[in-house]
LOGU-196563 format. One record per residue (C-alpha): residue number from 1; residue in three letters; z, x, y. Coordinates in steps of 0.2 Angstrom, whole numbers. Example, Ala and Ser with C-alpha at 12.3 -4.5 7.8 and 13.67 -1.06 7.14 Angstrom:
! LOGU-196563
1 ALA 39 62 -22
2 SER 36 68 -5
***
This chain:
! LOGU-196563
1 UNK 0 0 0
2 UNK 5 14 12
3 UNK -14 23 9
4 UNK -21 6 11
5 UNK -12 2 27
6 UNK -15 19 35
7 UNK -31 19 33
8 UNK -36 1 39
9 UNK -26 5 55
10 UNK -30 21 57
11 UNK -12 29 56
12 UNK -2 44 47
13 UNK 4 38 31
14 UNK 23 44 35
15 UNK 22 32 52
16 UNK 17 17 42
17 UNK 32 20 27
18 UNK 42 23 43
19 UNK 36 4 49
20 UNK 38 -2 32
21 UNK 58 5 30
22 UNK 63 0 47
23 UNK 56 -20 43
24 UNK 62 -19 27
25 UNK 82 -14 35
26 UNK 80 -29 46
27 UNK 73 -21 63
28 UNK 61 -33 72
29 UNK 43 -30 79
30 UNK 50 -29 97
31 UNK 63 -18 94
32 UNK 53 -4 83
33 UNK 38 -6 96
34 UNK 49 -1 110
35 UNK 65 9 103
36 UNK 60 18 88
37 UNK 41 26 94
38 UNK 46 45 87
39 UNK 46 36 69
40 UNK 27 27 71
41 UNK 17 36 84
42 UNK 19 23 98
43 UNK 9 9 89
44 UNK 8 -7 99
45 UNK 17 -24 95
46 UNK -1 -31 91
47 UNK -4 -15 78
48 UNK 15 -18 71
49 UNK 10 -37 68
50 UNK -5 -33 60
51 UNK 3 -22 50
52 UNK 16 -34 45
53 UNK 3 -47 41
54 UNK -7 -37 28
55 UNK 11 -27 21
56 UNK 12 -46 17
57 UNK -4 -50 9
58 UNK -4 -34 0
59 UNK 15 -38 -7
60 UNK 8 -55 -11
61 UNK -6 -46 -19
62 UNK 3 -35 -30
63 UNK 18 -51 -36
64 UNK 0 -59 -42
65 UNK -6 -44 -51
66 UNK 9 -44 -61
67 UNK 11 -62 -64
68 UNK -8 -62 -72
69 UNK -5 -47 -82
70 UNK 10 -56 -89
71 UNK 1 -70 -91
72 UNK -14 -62 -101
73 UNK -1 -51 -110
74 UNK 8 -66 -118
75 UNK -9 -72 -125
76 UNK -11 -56 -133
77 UNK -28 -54 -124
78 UNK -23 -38 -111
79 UNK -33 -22 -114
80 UNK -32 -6 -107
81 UNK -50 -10 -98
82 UNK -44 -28 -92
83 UNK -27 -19 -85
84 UNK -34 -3 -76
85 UNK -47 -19 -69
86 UNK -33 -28 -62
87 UNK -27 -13 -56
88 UNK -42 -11 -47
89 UNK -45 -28 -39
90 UNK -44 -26 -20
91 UNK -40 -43 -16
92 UNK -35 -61 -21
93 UNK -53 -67 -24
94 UNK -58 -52 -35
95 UNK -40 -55 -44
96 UNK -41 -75 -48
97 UNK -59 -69 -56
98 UNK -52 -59 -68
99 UNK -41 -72 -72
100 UNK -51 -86 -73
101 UNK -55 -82 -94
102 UNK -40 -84 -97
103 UNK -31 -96 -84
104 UNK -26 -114 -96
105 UNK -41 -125 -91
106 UNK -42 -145 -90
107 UNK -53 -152 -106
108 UNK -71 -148 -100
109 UNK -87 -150 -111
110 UNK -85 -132 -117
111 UNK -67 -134 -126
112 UNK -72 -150 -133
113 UNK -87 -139 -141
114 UNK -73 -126 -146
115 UNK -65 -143 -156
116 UNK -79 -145 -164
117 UNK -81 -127 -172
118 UNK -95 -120 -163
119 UNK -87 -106 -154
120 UNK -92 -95 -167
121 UNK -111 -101 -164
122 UNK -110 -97 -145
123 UNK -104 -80 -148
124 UNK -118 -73 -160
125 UNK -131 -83 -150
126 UNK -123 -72 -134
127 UNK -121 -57 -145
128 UNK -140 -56 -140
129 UNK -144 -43 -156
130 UNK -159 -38 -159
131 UNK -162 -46 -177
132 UNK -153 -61 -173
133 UNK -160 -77 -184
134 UNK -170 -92 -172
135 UNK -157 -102 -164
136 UNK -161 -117 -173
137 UNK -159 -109 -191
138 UNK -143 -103 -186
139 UNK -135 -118 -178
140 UNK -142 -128 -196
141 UNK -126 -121 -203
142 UNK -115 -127 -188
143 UNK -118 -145 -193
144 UNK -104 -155 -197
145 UNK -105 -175 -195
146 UNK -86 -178 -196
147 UNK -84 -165 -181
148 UNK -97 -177 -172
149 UNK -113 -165 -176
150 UNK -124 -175 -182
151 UNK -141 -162 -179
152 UNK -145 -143 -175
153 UNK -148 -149 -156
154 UNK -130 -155 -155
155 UNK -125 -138 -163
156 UNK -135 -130 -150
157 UNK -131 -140 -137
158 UNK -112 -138 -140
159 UNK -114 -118 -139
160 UNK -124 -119 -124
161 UNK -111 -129 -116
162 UNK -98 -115 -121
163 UNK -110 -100 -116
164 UNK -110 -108 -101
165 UNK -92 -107 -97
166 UNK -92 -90 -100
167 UNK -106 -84 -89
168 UNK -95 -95 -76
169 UNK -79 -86 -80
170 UNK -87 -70 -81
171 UNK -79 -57 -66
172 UNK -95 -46 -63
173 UNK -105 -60 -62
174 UNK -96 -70 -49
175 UNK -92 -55 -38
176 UNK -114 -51 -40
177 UNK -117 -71 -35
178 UNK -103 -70 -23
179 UNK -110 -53 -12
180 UNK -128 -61 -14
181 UNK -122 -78 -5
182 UNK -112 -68 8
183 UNK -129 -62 12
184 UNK -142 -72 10
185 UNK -136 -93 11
186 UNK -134 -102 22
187 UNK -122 -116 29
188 UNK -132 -131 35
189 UNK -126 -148 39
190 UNK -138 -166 42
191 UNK -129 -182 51
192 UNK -126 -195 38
193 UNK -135 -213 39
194 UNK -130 -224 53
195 UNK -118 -211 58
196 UNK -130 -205 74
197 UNK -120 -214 89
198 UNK -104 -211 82
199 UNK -105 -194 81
200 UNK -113 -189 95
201 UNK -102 -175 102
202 UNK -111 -166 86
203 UNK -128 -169 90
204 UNK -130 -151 89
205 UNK -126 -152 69
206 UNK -135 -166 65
207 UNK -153 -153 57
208 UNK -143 -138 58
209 UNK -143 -123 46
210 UNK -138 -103 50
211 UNK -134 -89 40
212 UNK -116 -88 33
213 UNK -117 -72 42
214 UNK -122 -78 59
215 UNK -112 -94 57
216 UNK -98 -94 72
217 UNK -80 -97 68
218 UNK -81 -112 81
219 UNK -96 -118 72
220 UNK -86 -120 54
221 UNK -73 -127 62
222 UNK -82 -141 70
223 UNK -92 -144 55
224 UNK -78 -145 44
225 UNK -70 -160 58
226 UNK -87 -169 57
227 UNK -88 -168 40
228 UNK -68 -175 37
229 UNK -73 -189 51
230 UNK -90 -194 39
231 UNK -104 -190 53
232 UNK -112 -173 44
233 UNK -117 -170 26
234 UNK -111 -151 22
235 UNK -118 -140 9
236 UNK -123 -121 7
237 UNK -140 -118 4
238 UNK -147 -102 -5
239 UNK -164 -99 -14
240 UNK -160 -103 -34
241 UNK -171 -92 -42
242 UNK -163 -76 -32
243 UNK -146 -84 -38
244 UNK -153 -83 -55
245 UNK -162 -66 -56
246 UNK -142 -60 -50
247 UNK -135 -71 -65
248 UNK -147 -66 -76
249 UNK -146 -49 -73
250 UNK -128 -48 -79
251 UNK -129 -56 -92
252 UNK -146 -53 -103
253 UNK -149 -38 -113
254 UNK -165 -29 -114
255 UNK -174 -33 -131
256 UNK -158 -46 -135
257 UNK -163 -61 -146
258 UNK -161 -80 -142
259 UNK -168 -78 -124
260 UNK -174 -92 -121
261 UNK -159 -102 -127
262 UNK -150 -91 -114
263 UNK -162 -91 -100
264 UNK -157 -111 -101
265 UNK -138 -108 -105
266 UNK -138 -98 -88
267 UNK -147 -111 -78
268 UNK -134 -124 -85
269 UNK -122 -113 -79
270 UNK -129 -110 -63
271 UNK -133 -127 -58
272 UNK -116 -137 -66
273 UNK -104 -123 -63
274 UNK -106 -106 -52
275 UNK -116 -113 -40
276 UNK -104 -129 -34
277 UNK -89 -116 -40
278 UNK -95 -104 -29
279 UNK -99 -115 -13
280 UNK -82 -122 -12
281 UNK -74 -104 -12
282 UNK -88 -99 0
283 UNK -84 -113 11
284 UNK -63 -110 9
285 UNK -68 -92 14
286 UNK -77 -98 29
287 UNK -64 -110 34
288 UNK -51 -96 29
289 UNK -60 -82 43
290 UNK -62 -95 56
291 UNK -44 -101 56
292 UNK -40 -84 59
293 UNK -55 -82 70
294 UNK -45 -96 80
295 UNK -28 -91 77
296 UNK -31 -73 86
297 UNK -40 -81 99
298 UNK -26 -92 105
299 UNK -15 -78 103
300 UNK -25 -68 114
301 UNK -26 -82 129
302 UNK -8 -85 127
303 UNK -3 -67 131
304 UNK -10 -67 148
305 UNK -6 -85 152
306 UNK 12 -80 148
307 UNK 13 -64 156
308 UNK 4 -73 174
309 UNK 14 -65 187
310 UNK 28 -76 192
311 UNK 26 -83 213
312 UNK 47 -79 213
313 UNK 61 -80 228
314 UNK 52 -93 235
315 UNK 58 -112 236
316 UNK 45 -124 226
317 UNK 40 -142 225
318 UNK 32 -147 209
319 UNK 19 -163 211
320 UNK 17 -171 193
321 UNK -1 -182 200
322 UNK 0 -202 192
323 UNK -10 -217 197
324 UNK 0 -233 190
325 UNK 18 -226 190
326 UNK 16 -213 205
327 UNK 18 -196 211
328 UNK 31 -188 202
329 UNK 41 -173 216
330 UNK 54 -162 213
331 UNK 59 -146 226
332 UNK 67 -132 216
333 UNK 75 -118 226
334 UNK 70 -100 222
335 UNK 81 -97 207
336 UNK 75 -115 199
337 UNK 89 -126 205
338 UNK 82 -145 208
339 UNK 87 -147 224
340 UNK 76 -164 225
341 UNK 66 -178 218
342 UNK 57 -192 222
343 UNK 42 -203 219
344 UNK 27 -207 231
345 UNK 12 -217 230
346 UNK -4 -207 240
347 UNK -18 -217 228
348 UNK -12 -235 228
349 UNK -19 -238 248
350 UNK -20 -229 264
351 UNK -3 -235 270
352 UNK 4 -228 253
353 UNK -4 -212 255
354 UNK 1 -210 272
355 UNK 19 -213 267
356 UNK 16 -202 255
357 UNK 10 -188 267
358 UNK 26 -192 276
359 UNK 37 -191 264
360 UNK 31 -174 257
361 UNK 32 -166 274
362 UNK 48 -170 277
363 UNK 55 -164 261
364 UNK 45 -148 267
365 UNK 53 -145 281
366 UNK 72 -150 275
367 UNK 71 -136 260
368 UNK 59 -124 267
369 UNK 46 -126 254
370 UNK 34 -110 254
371 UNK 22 -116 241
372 UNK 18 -132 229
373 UNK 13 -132 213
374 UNK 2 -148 205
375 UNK -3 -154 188
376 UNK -19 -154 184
377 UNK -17 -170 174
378 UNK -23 -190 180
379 UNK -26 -192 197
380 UNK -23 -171 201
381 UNK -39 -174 212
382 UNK -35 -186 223
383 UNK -16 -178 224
384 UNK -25 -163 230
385 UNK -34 -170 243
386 UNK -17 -178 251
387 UNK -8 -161 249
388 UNK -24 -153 259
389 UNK -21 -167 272
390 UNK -5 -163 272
391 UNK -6 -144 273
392 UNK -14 -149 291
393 UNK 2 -155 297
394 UNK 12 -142 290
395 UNK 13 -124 294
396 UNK 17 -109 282
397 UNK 13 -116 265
398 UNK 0 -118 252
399 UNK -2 -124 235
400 UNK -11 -120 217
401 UNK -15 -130 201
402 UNK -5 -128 188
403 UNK -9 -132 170
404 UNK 2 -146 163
405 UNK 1 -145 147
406 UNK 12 -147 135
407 UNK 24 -154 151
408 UNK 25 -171 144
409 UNK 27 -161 127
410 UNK 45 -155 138
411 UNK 50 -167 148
412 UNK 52 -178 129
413 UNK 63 -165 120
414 UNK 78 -162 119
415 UNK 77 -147 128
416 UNK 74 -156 145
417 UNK 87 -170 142
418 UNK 101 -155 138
419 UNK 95 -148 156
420 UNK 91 -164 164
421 UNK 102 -177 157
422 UNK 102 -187 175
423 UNK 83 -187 178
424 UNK 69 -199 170
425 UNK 55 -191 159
426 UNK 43 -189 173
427 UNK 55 -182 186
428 UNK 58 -168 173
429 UNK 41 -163 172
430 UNK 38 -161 190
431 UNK 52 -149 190
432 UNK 44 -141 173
433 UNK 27 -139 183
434 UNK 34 -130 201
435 UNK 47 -122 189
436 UNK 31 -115 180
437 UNK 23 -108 197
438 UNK 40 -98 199
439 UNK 40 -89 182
440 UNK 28 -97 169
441 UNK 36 -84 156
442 UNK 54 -92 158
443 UNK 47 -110 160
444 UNK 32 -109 146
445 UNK 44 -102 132
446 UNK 54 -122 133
447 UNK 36 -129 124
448 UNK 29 -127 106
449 UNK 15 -115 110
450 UNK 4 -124 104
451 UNK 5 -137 116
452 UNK 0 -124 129
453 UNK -17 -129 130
454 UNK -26 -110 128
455 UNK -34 -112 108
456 UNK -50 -122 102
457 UNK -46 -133 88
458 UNK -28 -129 84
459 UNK -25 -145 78
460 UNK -36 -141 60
461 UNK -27 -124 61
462 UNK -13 -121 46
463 UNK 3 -124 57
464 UNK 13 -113 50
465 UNK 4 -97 52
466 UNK -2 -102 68
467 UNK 17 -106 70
468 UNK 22 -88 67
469 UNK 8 -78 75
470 UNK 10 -88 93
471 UNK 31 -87 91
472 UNK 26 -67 89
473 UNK 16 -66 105
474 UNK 29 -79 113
475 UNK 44 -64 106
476 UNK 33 -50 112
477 UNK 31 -57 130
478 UNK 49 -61 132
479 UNK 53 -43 126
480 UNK 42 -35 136
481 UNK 48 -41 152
482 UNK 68 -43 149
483 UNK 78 -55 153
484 UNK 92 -58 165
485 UNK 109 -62 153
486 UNK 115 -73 168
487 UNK 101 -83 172
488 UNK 92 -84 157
489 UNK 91 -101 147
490 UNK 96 -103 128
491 UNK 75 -107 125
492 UNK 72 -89 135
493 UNK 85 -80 125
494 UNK 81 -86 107
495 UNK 64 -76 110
496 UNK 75 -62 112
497 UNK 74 -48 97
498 UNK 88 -49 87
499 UNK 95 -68 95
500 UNK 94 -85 85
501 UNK 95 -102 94
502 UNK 113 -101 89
503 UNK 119 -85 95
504 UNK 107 -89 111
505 UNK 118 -105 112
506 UNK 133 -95 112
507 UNK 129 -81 122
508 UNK 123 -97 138
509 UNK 142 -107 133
510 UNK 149 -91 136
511 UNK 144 -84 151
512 UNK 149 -106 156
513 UNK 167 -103 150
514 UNK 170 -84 155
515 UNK 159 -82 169
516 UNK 143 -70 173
517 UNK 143 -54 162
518 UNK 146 -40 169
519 UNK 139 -29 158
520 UNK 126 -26 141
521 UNK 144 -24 132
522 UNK 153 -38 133
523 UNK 140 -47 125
524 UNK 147 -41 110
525 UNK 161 -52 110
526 UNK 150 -69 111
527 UNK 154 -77 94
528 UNK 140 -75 79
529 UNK 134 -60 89
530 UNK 136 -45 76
531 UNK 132 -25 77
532 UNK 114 -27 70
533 UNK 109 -43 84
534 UNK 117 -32 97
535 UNK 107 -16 92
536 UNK 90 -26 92
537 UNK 93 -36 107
538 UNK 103 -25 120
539 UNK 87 -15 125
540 UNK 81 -30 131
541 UNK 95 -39 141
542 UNK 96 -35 159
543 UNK 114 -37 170
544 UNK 107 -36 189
545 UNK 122 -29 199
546 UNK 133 -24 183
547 UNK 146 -10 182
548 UNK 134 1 173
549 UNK 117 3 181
550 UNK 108 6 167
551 UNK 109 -9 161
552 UNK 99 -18 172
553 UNK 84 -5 164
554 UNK 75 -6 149
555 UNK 85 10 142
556 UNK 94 5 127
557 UNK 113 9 127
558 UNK 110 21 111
559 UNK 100 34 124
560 UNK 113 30 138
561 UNK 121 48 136
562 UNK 101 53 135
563 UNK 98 45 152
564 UNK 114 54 160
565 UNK 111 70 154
566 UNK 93 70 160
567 UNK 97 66 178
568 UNK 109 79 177
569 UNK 97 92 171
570 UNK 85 86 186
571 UNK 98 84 197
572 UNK 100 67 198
573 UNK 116 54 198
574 UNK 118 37 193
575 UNK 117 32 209
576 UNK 102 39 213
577 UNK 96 26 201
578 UNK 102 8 212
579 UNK 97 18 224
580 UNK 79 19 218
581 UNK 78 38 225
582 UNK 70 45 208
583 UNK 51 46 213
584 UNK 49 66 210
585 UNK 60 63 194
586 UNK 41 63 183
587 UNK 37 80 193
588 UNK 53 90 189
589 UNK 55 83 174
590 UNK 37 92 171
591 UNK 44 107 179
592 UNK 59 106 167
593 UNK 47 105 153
594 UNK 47 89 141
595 UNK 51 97 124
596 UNK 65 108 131
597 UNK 72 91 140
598 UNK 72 80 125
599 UNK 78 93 116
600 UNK 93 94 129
601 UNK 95 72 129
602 UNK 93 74 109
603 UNK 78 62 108
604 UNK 60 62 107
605 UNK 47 65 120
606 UNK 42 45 119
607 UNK 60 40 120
608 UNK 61 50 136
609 UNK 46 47 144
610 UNK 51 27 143
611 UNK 69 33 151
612 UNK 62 42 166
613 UNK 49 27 169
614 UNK 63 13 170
615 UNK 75 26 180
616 UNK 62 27 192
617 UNK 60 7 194
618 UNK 76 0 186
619 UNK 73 -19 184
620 UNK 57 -15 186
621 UNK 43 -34 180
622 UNK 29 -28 172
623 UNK 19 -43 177
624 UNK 21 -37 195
625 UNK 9 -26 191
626 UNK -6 -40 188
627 UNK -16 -48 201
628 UNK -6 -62 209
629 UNK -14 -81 208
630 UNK -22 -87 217
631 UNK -15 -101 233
632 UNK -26 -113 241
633 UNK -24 -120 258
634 UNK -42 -131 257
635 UNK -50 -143 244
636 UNK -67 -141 237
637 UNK -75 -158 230
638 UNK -89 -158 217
639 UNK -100 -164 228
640 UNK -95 -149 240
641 UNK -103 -136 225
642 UNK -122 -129 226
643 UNK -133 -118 217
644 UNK -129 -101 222
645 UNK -111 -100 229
646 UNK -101 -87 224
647 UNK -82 -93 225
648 UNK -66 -85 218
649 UNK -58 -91 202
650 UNK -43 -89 189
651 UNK -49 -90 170
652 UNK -40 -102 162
653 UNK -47 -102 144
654 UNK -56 -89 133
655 UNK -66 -95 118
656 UNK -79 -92 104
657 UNK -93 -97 116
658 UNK -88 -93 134
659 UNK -74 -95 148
660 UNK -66 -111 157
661 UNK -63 -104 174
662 UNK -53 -117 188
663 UNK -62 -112 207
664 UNK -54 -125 216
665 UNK -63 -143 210
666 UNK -54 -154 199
667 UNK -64 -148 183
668 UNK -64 -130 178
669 UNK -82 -124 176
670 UNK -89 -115 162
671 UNK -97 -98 160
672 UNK -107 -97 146
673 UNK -104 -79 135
674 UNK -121 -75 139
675 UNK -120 -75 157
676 UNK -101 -66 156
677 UNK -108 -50 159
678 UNK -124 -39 161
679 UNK -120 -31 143
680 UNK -121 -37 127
681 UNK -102 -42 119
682 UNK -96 -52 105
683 UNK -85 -60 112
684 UNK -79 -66 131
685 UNK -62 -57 129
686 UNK -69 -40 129
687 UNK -71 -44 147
688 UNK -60 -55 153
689 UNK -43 -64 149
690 UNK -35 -79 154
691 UNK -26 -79 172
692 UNK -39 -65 178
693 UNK -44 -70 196
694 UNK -64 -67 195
695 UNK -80 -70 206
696 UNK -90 -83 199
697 UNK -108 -89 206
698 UNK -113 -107 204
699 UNK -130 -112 192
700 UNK -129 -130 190
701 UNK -119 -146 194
702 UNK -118 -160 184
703 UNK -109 -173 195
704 UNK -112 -188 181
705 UNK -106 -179 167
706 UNK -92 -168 176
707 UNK -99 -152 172
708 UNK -102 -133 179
709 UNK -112 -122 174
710 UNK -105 -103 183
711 UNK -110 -87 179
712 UNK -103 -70 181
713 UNK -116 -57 179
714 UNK -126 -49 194
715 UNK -110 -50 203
716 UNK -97 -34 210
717 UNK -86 -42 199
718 UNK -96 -38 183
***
């Protein structure tokens, strides 16, 4: 496993046992990314999750290897050639084929032959010798009426149906079939009768047929939904007699007898057997690599949409838009305190939306609201356009759309009534939606990733491993950034390395019953909170204004003494650190020389390098770092768009086929992956990510339909 692992992932065999030991003793991905890079090279979390994912597969892979040599070994049928081949089985597929001979079958045509006594028929006819008797002389002697064999053709017919099974069951075979099918068929689909205005969000599948090769991930998956919903017939399609020159191949010897007999025996086989076998495990295999096609991808939009820099310090008023029930408000201060709520009414008539207006820029100017945040759910347009009029009136302040997704999703659960016992439903997702203008990480962790809104068909994904692969990047954003132990929420802090939701309950009832913490320390005395929880989690808790100043950095407290003695060695105190006074601490630390200063702090050159970066910014957001979003003081209308305009935009979703990007009109337009850039890629986030502010030109508007075509090439952004 370790020479498999290394190899896929590029690494020394010694870092990836390292990896597999730490895991194994209970360390999580977090912690071993960030505090233990002397042991594995400094591999990312994405590289650690990766390998984490095929370590499992490849465990997975060796409990079923032993469980089918068991297996065969109880039916006396394990030879040394069948052992060393399951040995040699690279994956589950390759495994299950091997198997397949002697894995306990339903009653089929061929062991109903076998009841009759003509297994013995079947195997000198596929013994193929030389001097081997006509077929028909042979099966004379297999005739037996009480067994139900009334002629030679029944005889025949019974071995043939046995011969069959075999070449279906046989290992080299499938694997030839299966490369060959990999190669050369194709997946193609047709709308079923009377099924044409029903399905006509797939008119693009109703005569379509591609290569298994070429077939995109998003194609399957929106195949396989039309095909569960009736609109499209599916099938894989592949020339027979190339299938059968491959069959036959394995199977017949040169200068064999009975060929004939087995030239139709392995078109039986073919046509009742492999080839319907073989379509659904190409098909599973398909829908297999497009799940995970579409796993990764919504793993890879919900990084950036987490990690958006947060718009903090500044006091917020959230606008969840509605037509029949309202405007939903709520003013947060700049730590997330509701400070305000209320409801208003700017689409029900011009008086309404004037009292609306009213009402919004007096709440303005009572709490000093700096910026407003509004869903971009019903009615997000017209609330837009009253916050622009507004914004007239009103001096200082702008606003930005905000996905809402999944708000609805929060403001149900229990979460929000633990937080907001006082407030209805809708007033709770106003505060979610200002609350997620402030810090989206902080906010964003409260809802089931999925309900974010960044994927393509995650509803027909397997939930639990899209569960666990959005739960990682959720753990890996929150870990990346810190958290602050006395602001923190129990939802922020279960994302924690090393915390549960219990112990992220106990550590927030607390810091409720004792007061702030005051340092990394005392955490250790929250209940349920033991020496392993604390050596994985302290790294990443932060204690603005605490006793000890390191512990508002990312150092962990095992390389306190580390972090001392290398300001000492550079001259340096601990309150040079608050102070922020460290910025030629890189420059005599290389004066100093690195090995001979970690040698000195007892740790390795990694280690060190990540103590001087956080002495030199302690509590130090890596998201400051990213281009700030975007805040609007105008409105653009659809009608307002033309051909030609190059605006400014944030992307909001990155899939298979292209990129969503929001430019200030109620509905994101779309950049098709060919016009993403001047150069060939395979795929839009190899050039951008979501929350990336870009410059985007106008092709087409579709006011009718509600859709825009933008493009990205040919522009100083590309």
């Amino acid at each position: 496993m370790v020479e498999i692992l290394a190899r896929e992932l590029g690494q020394k065999p010694q870092y990836i046992q390292n990896v597999i030991d730490l895991l194994d003793e209970g360390n999580t991905i977090p912690f071993i990314a960030r505090y233990r890079k002397e042991l594995h090279g400094a591999m990312d979390d994405t590289t650690l999750r990766t390998l984490f994912d095929r370590l499992q597969y490849l465990r997975n892979l060796a409990a079923r290897r032993e469980e089918i040599r068991k297996s065969i070994a109880a039916q006396d049928k394990l030879t040394d050639a069948l052992s060393a081949a399951i040995d040699n089985a690279k994956t589950l597929a390759e495994l299950e084929d091997l198997y397949r001979p002697y894995k306990p079958k339903r009653r089929t045509r061929a062991t109903i032959a076998k009841e009759k006594g003509l297994e013995p028929l079947a195997a000198r006819l596929f013994s193929q010798a030389s001097d081997l008797p006509d077929p028909q002389e042979l099966a004379k002697a297999y005739i037996c009426p009480e067994k139900g064999v009334e002629t030679a053709e029944d005889a025949l017919g019974g071995a043939s149906d046995i011969i069959a099974e075999w070449i279906s069951d046989d290992a080299a075979v499938r694997k030839a079939l299966r490369a060959l099918m990999q190669a050369q068929a194709s997946l193609s689909s047709q709308v079923a009768k009377g099924k044409e205005e029903e399905g006509a969000v797939y008119r693009m599948y109703f005569d379509f047929s591609r290569p298994l090769s070429k077939t995109a991930g998003h194609q399957i998956l929106a195949i396989n939904r039309a095909e569960r919903e009736g609109i499209l017939k599916v099938s894989v399609t592949l020339e027979r007699e190339q299938a059968l020159i491959v069959v036959r191949r394995g199977i017949l010897m040169p200068g064999g007898g009975a060929k004939d007999f087995l030239w139709a025996a392995i078109a039986d086989s073919y046509d009742r057997l492999l080839a319907p076998s073989m379509e659904r495990e190409i098909r599973s295999a398909l829908t297999d690599a497009a799940h995970e096609g579409a796993i990764h991808n919504f793993a890879l939009n919900l990084r950036p949409l987490l990690m958006q820099p947060p718009v903090s310090g500044h006091v917020t008023m959230g606008l969840d838009p509605g037509y029949s029930h309202g405007c939903k408000v709520a003013v947060v201060d700049a730590t997330g305190k509701v400070l305000a709520t209320a409801v208003v009414y700017p689409t029900f008539s011009k008086a309404k939306r004037e009292e609306a207006i009213a009402t919004l820029a007096q709440m303005i100017g009572k709490y000093g609201v700096e910026h407003i945040a509004i869903g971009n759910g019903t009615a997000s347009r017209e609330t837009e356009a009253a916050v622009c009029e507004l914004l007239g009136r009103v001096q200082g302040v702008s606003y930005m759309i905000v996905s809402e997704a999944g708000a609805s999703v929060y403001s149900a659960s229990p979460i929000a009534a633990e937080e907001f016992p006082q407030f209805d439903v809708n007033l709770r997702s106003a505060v979610s939606i200002a609350r997620r203008l402030q810090d989206p990480l902080a906010e964003l962790v409260k809802i089931d990733p999925k309900a974010i809104g960044v994927g393509q068909y995650q509803h027909d994904l397997p939930e639990k491993r899209l569960d666990e692969t959005l739960i990682g990047v959720v753990e890996d954003c929150v870990n990346a950034v810190g958290v602050d132990l006395n602001t923190a929420s129990a939802s922020l802090l279960r994302r924690v390395s090393g915390l549960s939701a219990a112990t992220a309950k106990n550590i927030v009832h607390y810091r409720e019953e004792n007061g702030a913490f005051t340092s990394r320390a005392q955490v250790k005395k929250v209940p349920k909170l033991g020496p392993k929880a604390y050596e994985q989690a302290a790294g990443f808790l932060r204690v603005p204004g605490g006793k000890q100043i390191l512990d508002n950095t990312g150092v962990h407290p095992e390389s306190y003494a580390a972090a001392q003695t290398l300001l000492e060695l550079c001259a340096y105190t601990l309150q040079d650190v608050s102070a922020n006074a460290l910025r030629d601490l890189p420059k005599k630390l290389e004066q100093y020389g690195a090995e001979k200063a970690a040698s000195a702090c007892a740790v390795g050159i990694p280690t060190l390098r990540d103590i001087v970066k956080e002495l030199c910014k302690p509590g130090r957001d890596p998201r400051a770092d990213l281009p700030a979003p975007i805040l609007r003081t105008d409105v653009l209308e659809l009608k307002d768009l033309k051909p030609g305009m190059v605006l400014t935009g944030t992307v909001r979703n990155v899939i298979d086929f292209g990129v969503f990007v929001d430019i200030g009109v109620h509905q994101d337009g779309l950049v098709h992956i060919s016009r993403v850039c001047n150069r060939f890629i395979k795929h839009p986030s190899e050039v951008v990510r979501v929350g990336d502010v870009v410059k985007v030109a106008v092709l087409e508007v579709d006011e009718k339909r509600k859709r825009i075509s933008l493009t990205m090439r040919d522009l100083p952004s590309c």
